[in-house]
C-alpha positions in Angstrom: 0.0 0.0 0.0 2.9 2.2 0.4 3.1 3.1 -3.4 -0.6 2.8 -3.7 -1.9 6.7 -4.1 -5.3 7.6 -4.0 -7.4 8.9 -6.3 -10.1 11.6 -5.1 -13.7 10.5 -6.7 -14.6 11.8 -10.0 -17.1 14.2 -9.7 -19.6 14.5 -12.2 -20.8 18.0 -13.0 -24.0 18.7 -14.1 -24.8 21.9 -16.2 -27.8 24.0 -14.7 -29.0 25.5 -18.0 -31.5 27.6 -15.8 -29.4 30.6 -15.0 -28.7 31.1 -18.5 -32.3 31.3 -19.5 -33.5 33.4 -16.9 -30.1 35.6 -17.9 -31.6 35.5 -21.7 -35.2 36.3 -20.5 -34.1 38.6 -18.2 -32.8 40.4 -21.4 -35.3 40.4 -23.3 -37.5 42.8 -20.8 -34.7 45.0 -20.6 -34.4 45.2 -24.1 -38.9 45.7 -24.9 -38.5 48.3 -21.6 -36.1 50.2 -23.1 -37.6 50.1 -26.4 -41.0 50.6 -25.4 -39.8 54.3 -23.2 -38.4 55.1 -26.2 -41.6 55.2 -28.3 -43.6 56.3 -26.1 -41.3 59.0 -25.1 -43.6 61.9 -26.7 -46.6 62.6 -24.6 -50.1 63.4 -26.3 -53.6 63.3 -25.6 -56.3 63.5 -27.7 -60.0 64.0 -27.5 -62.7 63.6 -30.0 -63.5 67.1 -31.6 -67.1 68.1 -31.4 -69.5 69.8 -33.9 -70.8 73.4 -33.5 -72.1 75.6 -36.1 -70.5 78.9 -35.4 -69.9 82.1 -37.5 -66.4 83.3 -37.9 -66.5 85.6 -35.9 -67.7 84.0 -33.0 -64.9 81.1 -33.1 -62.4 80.7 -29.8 -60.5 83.0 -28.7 -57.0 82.9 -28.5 -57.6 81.9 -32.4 -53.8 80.6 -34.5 -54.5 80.5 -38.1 -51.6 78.4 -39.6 -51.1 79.4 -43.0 -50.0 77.1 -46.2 -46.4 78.7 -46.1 -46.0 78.1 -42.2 -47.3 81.9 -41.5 -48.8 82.3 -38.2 -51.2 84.6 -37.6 -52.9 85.0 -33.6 -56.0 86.9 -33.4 -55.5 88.9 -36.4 -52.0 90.0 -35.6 -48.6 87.9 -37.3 -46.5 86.4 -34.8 -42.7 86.4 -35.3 -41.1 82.3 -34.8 -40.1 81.8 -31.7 -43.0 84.6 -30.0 -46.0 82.5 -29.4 -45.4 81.3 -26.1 -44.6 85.0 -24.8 -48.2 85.8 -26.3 -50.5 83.1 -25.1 -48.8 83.4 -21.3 -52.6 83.9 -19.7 -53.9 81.6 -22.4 -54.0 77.8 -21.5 -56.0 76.6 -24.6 -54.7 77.8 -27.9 -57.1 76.7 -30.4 -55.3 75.9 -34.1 -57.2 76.7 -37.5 -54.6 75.4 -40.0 -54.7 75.7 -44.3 -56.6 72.8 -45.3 -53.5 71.9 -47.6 -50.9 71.6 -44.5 -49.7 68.2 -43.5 -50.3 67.4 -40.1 -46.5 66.7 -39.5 -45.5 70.1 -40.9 -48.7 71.3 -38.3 -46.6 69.6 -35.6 -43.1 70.9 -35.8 -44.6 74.6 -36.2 -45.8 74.0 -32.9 -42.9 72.0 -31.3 -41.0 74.5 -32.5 -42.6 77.4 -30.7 -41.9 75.7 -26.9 -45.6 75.7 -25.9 -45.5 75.3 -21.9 -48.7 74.3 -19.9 -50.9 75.1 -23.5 -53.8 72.8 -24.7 -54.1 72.9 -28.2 -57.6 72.6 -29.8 -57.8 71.8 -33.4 -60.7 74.2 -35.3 -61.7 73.2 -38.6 -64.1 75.1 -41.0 -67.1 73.2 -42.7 -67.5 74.6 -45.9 -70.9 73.7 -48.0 -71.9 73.1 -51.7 -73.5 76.8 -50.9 -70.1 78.3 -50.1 -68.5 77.6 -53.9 -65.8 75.1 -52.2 
């Protein structure tokens, strides 16, 4: 027995698969959370417009016309880019009447671009009959 040596058992190891799957799905929620924040990143609300048969002159007040060319005008009076949010500061509903022919995305950066703080903005349209020649 003296030049005997012994051997220490073989040990058999098992893989555990498990933490690698829960690693993978772990993952995958970070990756659809982050994702996810990132689309709905821009936050906007929107009601169903209603109906009302109103003359021009008696339509909302503060009133933006957005023309085709990206003109603004407020109330009557042309507002300089960059201006709006100085003039609306007791105002927190601006209500929008924008050229029939202007994309809604062109609509949007007109008004991202103006830094609207704390304004809701209402969307007036203009029905316009057989009667009217349009």
């Amino acid at each position: 027995m003296k030049g005997q040596r012994l051997h220490p058992p073989e040990l058999k190891i098992k893989l555990d698969s498990s933490l690698a799957i829960v690693n993978i799905v772990l993952l995958l929620i970070f990756f659809f959370l982050t994702t996810g924040s990132l689309i709905g990143a821009g936050e906007f609300q929107v009601r169903l417009p209603e109906t009302e048969d109103l003359p021009l002159d008696l339509l909302p007040k503060p009133l933006l016309i957005v023309e085709g060319d990206g003109a603004m005008v407020l109330d009557g009076e042309p507002v300089a880019p960059g201006t709006l949010n100085d003039l609306l500061i007791d105002h927190p509903v601006l209500h929008v009447l924008a050229d029939r022919e202007t994309r809604a995305f062109d609509l949007l950066d007109a008004l991202a671009a103006e830094q609207l703080i704390a304004v809701e903005i209402r969307l007036v349209t203009l029905h316009r009959s057989a009667e009217d020649g349009v």
